[in-house]
VMD Tcl script that draws the C-alpha trace (Angstrom):
set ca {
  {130.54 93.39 141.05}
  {128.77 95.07 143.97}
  {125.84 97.12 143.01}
  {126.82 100.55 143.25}
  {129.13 100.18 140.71}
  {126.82 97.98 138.79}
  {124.63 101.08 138.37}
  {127.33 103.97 137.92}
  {128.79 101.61 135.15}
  {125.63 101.32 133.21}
  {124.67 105.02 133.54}
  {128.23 105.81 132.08}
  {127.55 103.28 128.68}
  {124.09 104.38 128.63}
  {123.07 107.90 127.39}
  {119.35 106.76 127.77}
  {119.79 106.04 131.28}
  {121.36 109.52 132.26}
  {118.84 111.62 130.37}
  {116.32 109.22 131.96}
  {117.94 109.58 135.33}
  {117.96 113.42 135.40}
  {114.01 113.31 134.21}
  {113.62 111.23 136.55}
  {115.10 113.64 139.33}
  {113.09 116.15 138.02}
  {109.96 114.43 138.15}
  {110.93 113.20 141.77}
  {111.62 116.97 143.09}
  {107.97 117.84 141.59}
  {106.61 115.19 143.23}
  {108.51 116.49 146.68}
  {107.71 119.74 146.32}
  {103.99 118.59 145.66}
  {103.64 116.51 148.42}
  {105.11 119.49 151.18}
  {102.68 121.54 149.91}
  {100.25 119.00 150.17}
  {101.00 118.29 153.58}
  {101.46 122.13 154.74}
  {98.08 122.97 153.16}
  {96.38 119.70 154.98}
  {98.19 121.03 158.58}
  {97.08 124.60 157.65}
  {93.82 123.84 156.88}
  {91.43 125.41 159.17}
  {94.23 127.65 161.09}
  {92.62 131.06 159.80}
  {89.17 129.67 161.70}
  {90.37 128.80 164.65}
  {92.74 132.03 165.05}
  {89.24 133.72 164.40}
  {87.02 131.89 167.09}
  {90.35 132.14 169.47}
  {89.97 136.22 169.01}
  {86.39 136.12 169.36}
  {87.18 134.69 172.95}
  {88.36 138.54 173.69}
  {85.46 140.07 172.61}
  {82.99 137.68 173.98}
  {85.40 138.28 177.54}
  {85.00 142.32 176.93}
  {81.11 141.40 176.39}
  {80.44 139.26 179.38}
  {82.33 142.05 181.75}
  {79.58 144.99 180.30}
  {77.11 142.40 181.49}
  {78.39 142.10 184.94}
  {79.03 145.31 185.60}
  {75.45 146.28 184.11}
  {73.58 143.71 186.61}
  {71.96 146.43 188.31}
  {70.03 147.90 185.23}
  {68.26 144.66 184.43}
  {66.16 142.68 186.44}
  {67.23 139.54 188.13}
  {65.87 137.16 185.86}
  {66.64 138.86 182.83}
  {70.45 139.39 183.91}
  {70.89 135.54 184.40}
  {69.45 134.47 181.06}
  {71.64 137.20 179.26}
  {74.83 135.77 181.57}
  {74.30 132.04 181.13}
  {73.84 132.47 177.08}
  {76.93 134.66 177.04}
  {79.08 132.29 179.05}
  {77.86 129.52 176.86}
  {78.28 130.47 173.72}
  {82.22 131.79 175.28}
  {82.74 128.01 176.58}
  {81.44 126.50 173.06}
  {84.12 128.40 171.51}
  {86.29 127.94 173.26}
  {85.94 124.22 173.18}
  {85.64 124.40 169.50}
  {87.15 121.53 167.08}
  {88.71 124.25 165.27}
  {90.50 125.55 168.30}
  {91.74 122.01 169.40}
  {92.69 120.66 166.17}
  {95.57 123.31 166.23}
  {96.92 122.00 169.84}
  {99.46 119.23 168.80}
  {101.82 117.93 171.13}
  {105.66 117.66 170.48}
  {107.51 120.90 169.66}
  {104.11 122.94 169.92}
  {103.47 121.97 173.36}
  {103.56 125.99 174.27}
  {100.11 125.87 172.71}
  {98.88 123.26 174.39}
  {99.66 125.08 177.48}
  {98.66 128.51 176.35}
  {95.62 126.99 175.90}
  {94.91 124.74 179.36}
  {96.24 128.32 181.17}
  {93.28 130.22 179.45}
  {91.27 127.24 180.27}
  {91.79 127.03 183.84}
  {91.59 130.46 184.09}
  {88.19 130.54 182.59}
  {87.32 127.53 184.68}
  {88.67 128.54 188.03}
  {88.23 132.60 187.77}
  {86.06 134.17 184.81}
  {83.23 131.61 185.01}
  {82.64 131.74 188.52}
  {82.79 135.14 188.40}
  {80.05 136.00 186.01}
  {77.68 133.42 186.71}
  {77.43 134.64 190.65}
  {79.66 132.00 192.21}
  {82.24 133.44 193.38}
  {83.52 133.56 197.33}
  {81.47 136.33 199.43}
  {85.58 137.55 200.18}
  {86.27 138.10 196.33}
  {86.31 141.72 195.91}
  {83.55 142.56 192.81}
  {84.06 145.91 192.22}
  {83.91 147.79 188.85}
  {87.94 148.30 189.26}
  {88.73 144.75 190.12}
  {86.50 143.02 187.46}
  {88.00 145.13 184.67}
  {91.80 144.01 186.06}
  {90.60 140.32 186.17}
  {88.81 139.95 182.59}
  {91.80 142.43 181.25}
  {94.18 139.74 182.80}
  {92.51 137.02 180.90}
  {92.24 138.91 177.91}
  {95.97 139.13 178.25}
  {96.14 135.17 178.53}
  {94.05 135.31 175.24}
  {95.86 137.27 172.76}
  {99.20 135.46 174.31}
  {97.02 132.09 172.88}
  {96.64 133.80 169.41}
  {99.79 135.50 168.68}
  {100.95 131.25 169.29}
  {98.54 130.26 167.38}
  {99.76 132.65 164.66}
  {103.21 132.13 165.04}
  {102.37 128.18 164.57}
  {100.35 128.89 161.18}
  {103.43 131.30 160.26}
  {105.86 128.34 161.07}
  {104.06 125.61 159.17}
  {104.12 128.47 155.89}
  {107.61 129.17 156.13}
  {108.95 125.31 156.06}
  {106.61 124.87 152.82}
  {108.50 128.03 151.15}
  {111.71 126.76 152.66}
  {111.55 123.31 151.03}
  {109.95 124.81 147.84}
  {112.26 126.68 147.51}
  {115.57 124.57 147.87}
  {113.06 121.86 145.61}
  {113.13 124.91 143.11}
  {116.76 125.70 143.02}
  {118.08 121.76 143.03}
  {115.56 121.31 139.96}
  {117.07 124.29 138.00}
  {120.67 122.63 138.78}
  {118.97 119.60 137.78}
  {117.58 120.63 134.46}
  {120.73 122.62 133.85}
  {122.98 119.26 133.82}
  {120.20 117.66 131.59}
  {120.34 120.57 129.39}
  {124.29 120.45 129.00}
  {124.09 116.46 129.10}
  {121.69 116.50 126.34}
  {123.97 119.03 124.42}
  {127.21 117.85 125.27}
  {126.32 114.11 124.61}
  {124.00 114.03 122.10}
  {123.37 117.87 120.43}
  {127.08 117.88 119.51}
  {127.35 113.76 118.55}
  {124.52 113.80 116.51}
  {125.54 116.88 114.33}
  {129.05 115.26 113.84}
  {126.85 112.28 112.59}
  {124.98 114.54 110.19}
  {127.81 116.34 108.89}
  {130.07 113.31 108.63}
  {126.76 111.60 106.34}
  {126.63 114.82 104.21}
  {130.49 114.41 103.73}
  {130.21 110.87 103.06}
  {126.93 111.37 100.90}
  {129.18 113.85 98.79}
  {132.03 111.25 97.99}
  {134.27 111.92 101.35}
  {134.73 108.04 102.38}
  {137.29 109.14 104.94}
  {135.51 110.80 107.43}
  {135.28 109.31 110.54}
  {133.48 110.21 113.69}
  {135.28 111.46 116.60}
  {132.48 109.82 119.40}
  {133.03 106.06 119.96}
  {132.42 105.82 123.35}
  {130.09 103.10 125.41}
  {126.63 104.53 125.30}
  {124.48 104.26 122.18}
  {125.95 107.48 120.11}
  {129.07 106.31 120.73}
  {128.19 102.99 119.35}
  {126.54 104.50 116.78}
  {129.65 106.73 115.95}
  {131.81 103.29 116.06}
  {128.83 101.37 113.16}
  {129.33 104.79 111.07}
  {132.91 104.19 110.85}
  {132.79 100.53 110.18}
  {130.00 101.67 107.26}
  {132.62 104.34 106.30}
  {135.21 101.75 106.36}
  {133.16 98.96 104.33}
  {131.98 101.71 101.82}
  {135.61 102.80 100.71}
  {136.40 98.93 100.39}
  {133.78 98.32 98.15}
  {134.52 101.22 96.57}
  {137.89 100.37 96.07}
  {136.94 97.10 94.05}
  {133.31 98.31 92.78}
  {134.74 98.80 88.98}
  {135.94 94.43 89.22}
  {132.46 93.86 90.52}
  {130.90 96.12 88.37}
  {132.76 94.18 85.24}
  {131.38 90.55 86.98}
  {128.38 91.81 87.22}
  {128.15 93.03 83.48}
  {129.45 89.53 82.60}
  {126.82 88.03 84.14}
  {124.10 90.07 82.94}
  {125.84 89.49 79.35}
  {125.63 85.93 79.38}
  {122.03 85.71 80.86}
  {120.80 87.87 78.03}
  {122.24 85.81 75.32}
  {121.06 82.60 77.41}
  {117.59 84.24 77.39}
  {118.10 85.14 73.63}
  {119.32 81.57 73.25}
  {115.84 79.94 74.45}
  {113.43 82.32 72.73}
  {115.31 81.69 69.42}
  {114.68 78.09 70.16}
  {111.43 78.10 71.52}
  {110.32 80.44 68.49}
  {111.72 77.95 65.87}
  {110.75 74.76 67.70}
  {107.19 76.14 68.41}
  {106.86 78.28 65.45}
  {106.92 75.93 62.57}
  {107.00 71.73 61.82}
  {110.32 71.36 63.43}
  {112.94 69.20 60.79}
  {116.56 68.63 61.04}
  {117.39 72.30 59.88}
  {115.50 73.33 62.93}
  {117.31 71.28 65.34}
  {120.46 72.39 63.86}
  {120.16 75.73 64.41}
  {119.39 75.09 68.04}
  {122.97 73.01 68.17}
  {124.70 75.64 66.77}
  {123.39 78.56 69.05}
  {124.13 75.86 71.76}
  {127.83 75.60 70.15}
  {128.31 79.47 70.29}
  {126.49 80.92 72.79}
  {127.12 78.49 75.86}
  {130.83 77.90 74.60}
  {130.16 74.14 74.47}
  {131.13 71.10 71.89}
  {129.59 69.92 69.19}
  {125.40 68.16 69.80}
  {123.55 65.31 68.68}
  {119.50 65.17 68.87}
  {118.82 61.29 68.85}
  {115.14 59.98 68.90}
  {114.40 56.73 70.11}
  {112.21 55.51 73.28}
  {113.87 54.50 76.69}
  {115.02 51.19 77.07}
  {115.34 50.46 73.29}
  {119.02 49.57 71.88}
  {119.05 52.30 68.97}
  {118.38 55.14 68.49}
  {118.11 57.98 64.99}
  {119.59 60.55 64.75}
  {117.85 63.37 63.15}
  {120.25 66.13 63.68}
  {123.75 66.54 64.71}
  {127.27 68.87 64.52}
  {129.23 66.15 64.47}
  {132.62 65.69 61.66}
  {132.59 63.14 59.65}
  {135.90 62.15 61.86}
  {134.13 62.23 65.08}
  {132.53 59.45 66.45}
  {129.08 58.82 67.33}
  {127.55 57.61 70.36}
  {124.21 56.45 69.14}
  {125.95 54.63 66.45}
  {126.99 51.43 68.80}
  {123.93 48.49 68.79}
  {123.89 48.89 72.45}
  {122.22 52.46 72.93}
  {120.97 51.82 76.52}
  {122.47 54.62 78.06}
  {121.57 57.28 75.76}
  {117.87 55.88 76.12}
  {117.73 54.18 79.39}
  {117.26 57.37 81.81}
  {114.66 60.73 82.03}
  {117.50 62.36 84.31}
  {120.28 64.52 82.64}
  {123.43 62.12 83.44}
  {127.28 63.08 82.45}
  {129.91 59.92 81.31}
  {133.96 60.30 79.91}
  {134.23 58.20 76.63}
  {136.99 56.15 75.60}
  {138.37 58.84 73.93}
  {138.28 61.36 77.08}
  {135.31 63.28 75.83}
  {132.96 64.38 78.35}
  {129.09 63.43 77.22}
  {126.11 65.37 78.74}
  {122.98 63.54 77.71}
  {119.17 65.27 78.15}
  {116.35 63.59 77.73}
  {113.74 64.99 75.14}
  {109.77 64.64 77.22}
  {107.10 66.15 77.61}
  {104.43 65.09 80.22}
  {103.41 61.95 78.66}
  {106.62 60.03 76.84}
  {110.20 60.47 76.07}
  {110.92 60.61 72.49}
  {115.10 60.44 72.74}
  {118.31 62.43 74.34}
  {120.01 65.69 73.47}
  {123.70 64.74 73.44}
  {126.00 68.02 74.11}
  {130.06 67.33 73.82}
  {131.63 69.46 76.79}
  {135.10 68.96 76.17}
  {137.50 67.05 78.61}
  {138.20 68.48 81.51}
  {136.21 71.72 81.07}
  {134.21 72.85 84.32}
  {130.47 72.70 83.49}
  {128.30 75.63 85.60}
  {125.15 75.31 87.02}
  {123.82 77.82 84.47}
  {124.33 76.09 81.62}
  {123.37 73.12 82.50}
  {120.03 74.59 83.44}
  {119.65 76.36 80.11}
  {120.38 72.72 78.23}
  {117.56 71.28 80.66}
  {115.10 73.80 79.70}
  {116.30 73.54 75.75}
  {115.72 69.58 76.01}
  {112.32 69.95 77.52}
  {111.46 72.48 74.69}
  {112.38 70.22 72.28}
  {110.63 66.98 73.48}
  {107.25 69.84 74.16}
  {107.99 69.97 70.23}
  {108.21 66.87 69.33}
  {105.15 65.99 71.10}
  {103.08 69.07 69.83}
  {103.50 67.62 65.97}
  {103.02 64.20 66.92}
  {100.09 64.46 68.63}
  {99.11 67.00 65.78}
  {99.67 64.34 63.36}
  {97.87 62.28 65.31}
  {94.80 64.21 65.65}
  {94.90 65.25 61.43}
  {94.39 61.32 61.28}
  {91.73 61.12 63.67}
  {90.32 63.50 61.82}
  {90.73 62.12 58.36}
  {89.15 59.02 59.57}
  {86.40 60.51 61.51}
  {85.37 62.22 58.44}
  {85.38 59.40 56.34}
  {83.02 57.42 58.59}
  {80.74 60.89 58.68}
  {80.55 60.37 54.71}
  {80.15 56.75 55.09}
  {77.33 57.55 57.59}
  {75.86 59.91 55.04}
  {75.99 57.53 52.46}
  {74.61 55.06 54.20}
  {71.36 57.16 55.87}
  {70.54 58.62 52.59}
  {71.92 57.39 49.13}
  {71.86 53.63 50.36}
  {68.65 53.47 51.72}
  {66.85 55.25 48.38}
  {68.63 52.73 46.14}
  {67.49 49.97 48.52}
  {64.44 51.21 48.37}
  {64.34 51.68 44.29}
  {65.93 47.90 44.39}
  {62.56 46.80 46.04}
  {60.63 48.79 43.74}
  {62.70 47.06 40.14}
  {61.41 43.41 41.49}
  {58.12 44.21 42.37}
  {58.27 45.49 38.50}
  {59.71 42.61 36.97}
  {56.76 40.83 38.56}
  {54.25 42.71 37.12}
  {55.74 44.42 34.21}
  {54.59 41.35 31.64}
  {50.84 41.18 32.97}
  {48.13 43.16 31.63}
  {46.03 43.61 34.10}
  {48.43 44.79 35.98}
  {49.56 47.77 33.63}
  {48.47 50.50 36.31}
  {50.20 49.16 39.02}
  {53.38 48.78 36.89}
  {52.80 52.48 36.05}
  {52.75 53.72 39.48}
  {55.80 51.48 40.87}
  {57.65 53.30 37.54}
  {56.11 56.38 38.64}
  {57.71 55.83 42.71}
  {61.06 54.80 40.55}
  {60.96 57.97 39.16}
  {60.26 60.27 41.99}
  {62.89 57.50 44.21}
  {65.54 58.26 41.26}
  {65.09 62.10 41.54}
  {65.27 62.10 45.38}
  {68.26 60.24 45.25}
  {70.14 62.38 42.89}
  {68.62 65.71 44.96}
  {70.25 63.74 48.10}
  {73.86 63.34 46.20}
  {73.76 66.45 45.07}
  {72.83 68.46 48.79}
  {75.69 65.41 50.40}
  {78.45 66.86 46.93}
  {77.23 70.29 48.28}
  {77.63 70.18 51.69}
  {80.91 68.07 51.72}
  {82.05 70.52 49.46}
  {81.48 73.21 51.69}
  {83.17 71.43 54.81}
  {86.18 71.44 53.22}
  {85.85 74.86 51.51}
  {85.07 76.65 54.87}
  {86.53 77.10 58.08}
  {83.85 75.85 60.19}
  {80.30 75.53 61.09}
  {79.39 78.89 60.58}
  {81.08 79.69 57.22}
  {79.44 76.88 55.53}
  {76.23 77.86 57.28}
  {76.97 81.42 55.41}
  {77.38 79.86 51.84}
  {74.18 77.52 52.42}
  {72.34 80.77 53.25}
  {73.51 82.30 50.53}
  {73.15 80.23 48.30}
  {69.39 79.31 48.83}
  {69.27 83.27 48.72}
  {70.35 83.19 45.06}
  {68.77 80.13 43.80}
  {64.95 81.43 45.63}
  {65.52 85.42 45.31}
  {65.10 84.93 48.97}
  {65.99 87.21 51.85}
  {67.34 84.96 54.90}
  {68.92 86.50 57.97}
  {71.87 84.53 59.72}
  {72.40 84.49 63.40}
  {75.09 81.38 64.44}
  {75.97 82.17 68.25}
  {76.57 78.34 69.58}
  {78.45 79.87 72.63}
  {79.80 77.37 74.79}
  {78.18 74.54 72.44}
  {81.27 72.59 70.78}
  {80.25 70.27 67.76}
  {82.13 67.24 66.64}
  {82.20 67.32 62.99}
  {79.57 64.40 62.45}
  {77.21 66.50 64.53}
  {78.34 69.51 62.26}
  {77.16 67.86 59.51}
  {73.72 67.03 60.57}
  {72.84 70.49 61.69}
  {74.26 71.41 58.18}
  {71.90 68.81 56.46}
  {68.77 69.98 58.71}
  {69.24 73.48 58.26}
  {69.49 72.64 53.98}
  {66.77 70.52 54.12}
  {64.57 73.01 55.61}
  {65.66 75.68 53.51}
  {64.68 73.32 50.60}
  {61.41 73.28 51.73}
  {60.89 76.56 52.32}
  {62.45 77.25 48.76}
  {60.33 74.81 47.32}
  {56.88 75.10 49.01}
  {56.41 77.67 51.45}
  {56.14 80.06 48.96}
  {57.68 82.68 51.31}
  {59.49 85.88 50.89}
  {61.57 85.47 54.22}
  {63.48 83.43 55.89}
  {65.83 83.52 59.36}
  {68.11 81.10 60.46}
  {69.10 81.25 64.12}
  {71.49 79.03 66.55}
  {71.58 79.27 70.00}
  {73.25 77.65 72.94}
  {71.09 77.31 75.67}
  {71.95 78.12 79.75}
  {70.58 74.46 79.77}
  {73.54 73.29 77.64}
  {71.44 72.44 74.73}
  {71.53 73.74 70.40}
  {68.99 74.98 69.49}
  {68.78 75.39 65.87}
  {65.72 77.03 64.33}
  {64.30 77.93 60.84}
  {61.73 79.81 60.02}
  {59.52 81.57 57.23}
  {56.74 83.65 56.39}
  {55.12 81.42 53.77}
  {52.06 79.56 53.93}
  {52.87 77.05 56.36}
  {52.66 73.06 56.74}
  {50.30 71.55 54.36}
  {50.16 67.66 55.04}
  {48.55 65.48 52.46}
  {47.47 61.51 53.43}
  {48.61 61.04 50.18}
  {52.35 62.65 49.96}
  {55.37 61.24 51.78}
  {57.56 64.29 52.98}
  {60.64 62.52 52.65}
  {62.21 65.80 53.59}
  {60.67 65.65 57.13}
  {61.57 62.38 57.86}
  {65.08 62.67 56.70}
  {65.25 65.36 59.08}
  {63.47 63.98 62.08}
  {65.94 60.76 61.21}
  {68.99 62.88 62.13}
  {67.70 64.58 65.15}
  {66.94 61.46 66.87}
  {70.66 60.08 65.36}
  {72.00 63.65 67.23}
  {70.11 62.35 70.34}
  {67.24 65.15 70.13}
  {63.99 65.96 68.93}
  {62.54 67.92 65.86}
  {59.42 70.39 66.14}
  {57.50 71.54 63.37}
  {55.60 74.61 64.66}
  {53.03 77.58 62.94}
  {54.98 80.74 63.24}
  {53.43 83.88 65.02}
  {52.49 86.07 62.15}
  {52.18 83.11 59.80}
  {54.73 80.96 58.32}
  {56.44 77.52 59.65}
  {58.97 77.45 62.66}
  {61.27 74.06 62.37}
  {63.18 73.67 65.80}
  {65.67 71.37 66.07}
  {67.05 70.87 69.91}
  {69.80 68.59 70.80}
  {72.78 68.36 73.49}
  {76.15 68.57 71.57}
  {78.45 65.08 73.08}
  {81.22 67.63 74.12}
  {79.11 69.65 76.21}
  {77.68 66.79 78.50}
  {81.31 66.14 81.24}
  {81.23 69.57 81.23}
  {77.47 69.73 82.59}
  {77.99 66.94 84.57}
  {81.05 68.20 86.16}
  {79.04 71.46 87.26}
  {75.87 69.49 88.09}
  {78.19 67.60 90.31}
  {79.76 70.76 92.03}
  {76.63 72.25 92.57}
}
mol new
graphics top color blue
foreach p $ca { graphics top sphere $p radius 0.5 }
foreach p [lrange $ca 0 end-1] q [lrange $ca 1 end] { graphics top cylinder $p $q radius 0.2 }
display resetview
């Protein structure tokens, strides 16, 4: 395609390229019109000083002429400095740059000629003349002088009136091309104004009204510009949109229906898994609970009848602990071989003998599978994508379930058996050890119980029986109460409130509470031997502090340690050589079985301070894990 048409093709498709064409012309004429003027003013410039210096060259001629003819009145001298000044200030302007800038060659060569005439003239006739050196034959007289310098004058303005008519020449080819640049940009911006008007003004208000139209419910309007450039390709997409909008219009009330289907059956599949999720997470899940879930599976996903069989992978049986089945139907997990139901963690899909179409789940969590969800979905009946989704997320609800209350059984067990060794422990730290001790005590007795002399030393081993017998049944009775209070309370703190309490009653005591263990978490041996130490000291303060308050405070340390303190305002530690505080040694006993130390301190204001400072087992991988990421 040669060029030419190239170009006229794409200014005809392209509305962008005409507009940008006729600014463009526009821009080019400015630029014309510019750059004549630029050029005139640049030839022009310095014509007005050079038509000035060439009419001083009559006045200066005028001027020399009065001197010549005025010789006689001056002196010799005199009249030739006057003359040679006067002719050379006429030759320096006459020579001036300003004068011969304005003698080009070419069309102007008039000028040029003018100008050599006046020169010659000048050079051949007026100079000689005034400065004296002239022929002896050349006729000086007033008359003759005044005809020769009025001749040359003549040459003069003849050089000037040129010299204007150049200037005059140069100014009237600027307003000539001004002026046709002036009238070809108003036809120019008069096509761009009806351009603009007639292909876009009028286009884009068709657009506009045909939108309103169509924005009022008028799906057959179409527009009436479709040709090549861009409105008319935008004219051609608004009747395609037209076009598309009346067809879905046309079958919006079928979507609309599909649509409300859809959003019909995912609300009653969401309403399906929170009913399932509520009663498999919101109570100990039994066979009526699994039930229900089958029969909201039955009515609300339109499938066949379920079976929930436990049993681990790999294993050839399996129990069932809920199903829909009839009594008539037959059951998959009764065969011995039970490999498929239990041999896969991937939902699979198998036809039966009988033509019934299986879909088996597993039921896992993260850790095991505990057995299959079996869901009959009828032969031949197309399974979606949906449902089998919502069955995925049902089974791994259920094995989540499953899990949750075995592991919860498991953990009441651990429990139950950690608690027993904490009361064996007990047992054995306090009750055992006194009766060991009072065992020692009976044969040292029998040894010396039938000797005389040794009546006072029988009397003081009775004595130690005594006081051994009385501790012991003080330490069953604090062990009865504190046990007691395990179970009766909630935790730590609540029995920690009833010990206070108590001692309150039984002492007329005031005692302030503060339990804050923040981030310290206790096992429940560790429980109890805080417990024991804080009812120990309370005992003592009960019993011989003679105080009339008391504060117990615990505190988790930034350092990751409990700190448990008691304190009164009694009279403080009093420490005989001869009394054993077997209180104080229990107690410094189970701090260094809880891994920490016991201090035994005078209180500021007078009273005893008992700290007890230990770090609780649960708290250590967590320090160590920060240590370690600091």
């Amino acid at each position: 395609m040669p060029v030419g048409q190239g170009l006229s093709g794409w200014f005809e498709r392209s509305m962008v390229a005409r507009l940008g064409g006729a600014i463009a012309a526009i821009a080019l004429l400015a630029v014309v019109g510019m750059s004549v003027s630029s050029m005139v003013a640049l030839s022009t410039q310095g014509s007005g000083k050079a038509i000035n210096l060439a009419g001083s060259l009559r006045m200066q001629s005028w001027h020399l002429a009065s001197l010549y003819l005025s010789r006689s009145q001056r002196g010799p001298t005199q009249q030739g400095q006057l003359m040679r000044a006067a002719v050379e200030k006429f030759e320096s302007t006459l020579r001036s740059a300003a004068i011969r800038a304005m003698l080009p060659g070419g069309r102007e060569a008039h000028l040029e000629d003018s100008y050599r005439q006046v020169t010659q003239a000048w050079q051949q006739d007026m100079r000689p003349l005034f400065l004296g050196h002239a022929s002896p034959a050349t006729d000086g007289s007033p008359e003759t002088v005044l005809r020769r310098v009025s001749g040359f004058v003549a040459g003069i303005d003849h050089l000037v009136k040129q010299m204007e008519d150049a200037t005059e020449a140069k100014i009237l080819v600027m307003q000539m091309v001004l002026g046709v640049a002036l009238v070809i940009t108003v036809l120019v911006v008069l096509l761009t104004v009806h351009l603009i008007h007639q292909g876009l003004v009028k286009p884009l208000q068709e657009l506009l009204a045909g939108a309103a139209r169509m924005g009022g419910g008028d799906l057959t309007v179409r527009s009436t510009h479709t040709g090549e450039d861009e409105l008319g390709r935008l004219g051609q997409a608004f009747n395609l949109m037209a076009e598309d909008l009346r067809k879905l219009y046309l079958n919006l009330e079928e979507r609309v229906a599909v649509k409300t289907e859809e959003l019909t059956r995912s609300n009653r599949a969401l309403e399906l898994l929170y009913h399932s999720i509520a009663r498999l997470h919101g109570s100990h899940p039994g066979r009526e609970t699994y039930m229900a879930v089958l029969r909201d599976i039955e009515h609300v996903l339109g499938m066949g009848r379920g079976i929930v069989c436990l049993g681990g992978p790999g294993g050839h049986a399996g129990r069932v602990i809920a199903t829909t089945l009839l009594a008539s139907d037959a059951n998959p997990c009764d065969k011995a071989d039970c490999g498929w139901c239990h041999g896969t963690d991937t939902p699979r899909a198998r036809i039966t003998e009988e033509g019934r179409q299986l879909l088996t789940f597993p039921l896992a969590d993260t850790e095991h599978q505990y057995g299959v969800l079996i869901v009959d979905a009828h032969a031949g009946h197309h399974v979606e994508a949906w449902q089998v989704q919502l069955l995925e997320a049902l089974s791994r609800h259920i094995g989540v379930a499953i899990g949750a209350e075995r592991r919860i059984e498991q953990n009441r067990r651990l429990a139950l058996l950690e608690e027993r060794a904490v009361i064996a422990r007990e047992l054995h730290d306090s009750l055992a050890q006194s009766l060991a001790y009072m065992r020692i005590q009976v044969s040292r007795l029998q040894a010396v119980i039938n000797k005389p002399e040794r009546q006072t030393e029988a009397e003081d081993m009775l004595q130690e029986l005594r006081e051994g017998m009385s501790g012991a049944y003080r330490q069953l009775r604090e062990l009865l109460s504190t046990f007691r209070l395990r179970m009766e309370g909630e935790d730590l703190a609540s029995a920690l409130a009833q010990t206070v309490a108590e001692f309150a009653d039984r002492g007329e005591l005031e005692i302030d509470l503060r339990a804050d263990r923040g981030g310290c978490v206790l096992s429940p041996n560790e429980e109890i031997h805080v417990l024991h130490v804080v009812r120990e000291a309370l005992s003592n303060v009960l019993n011989h502090a003679r105080a009339r308050h008391a504060g117990v405070q615990l505190v988790c340390t930034d350092a990751g340690r409990l700190e448990v303190t008691v304190e009164d305002d009694g009279i403080g530690i009093v420490k005989s050589a001869n009394v054993h505080h077997y209180g104080m040694t229990i107690m410094e006993e189970r701090a260094r079985s809880l891994g920490g130390e016991i201090r035994y301190a005078p209180r500021p204001g007078g009273g005893t301070r008992v700290v007890l400072s230990f770090r609780p087992s649960r708290m250590q991988p967590i320090l160590l894990q920060h240590r370690t990421a600091s």
